[in-house]
N, C-alpha and C positions, 0 to 999 in steps of 0.2 A: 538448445536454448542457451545464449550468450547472458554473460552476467547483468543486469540492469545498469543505465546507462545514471553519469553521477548525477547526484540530487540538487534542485535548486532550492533553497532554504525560503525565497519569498512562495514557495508555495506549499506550508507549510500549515498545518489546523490542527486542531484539538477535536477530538471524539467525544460528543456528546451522549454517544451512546458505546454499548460493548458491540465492536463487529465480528464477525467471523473472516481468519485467514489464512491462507494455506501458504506456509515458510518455503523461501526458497533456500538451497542447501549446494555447498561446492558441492561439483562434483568431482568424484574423484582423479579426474585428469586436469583439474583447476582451471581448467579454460571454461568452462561451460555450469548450470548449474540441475539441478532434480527439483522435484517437487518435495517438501518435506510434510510433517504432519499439518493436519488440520488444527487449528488453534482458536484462541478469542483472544484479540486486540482490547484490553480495559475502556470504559467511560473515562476521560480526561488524559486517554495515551496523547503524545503528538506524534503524527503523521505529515511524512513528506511525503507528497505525490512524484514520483520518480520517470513513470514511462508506462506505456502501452501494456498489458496484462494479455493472458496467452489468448483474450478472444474479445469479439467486440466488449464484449458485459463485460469486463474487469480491467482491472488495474495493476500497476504496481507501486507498490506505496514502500517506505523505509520508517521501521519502529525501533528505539530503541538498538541501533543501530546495526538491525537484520531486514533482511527483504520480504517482504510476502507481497501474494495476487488475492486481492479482496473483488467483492463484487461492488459493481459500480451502483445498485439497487441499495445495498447497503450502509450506501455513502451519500443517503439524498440529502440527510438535514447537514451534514457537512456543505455539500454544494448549495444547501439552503439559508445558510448560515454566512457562505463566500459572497453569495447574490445577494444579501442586504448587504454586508461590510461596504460594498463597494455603488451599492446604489445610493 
């Protein structure tokens, strides 16, 4: 697993609710990264959607300036939230 690739700031939202997400972690040959603990991202965290998540369901998002793979289920009023902004 290669490090998440860098973030683009216009795609960028606020957590309306608390998610669950599992921190990505160097790994010890700093080329590549682990899976870390399981966690919960706060209500009002901001989140940078970053890149593809290790399966179709997830993602990778940037918090607070570490990486985690959340589930894309858990991101619907987020993306429910993007789809009015823009409609």
């Amino acid at each position: 697993m290669e490090f998440p690739p860098p973030i683009h700031m216009e795609r960028a939202y606020t957590l309306p609710n608390s998610v669950s997400a599992i921190q990505l972690l160097p790994a010890e040959d700093g080329e590549k990264t682990r899976l870390g603990l399981i966690t919960h991202l706060p209500e009002g965290a901001e989140i940078e959607i970053g890149g593809p998540g290790f399966s179709d369901r997830t993602v990778c998002v940037r918090c607070c300036g570490a990486s985690y793979f959340v589930f894309l289920d858990d991101l619907e009023l987020v993306r429910e939230q993007a789809a009015a902004a823009h409609a």
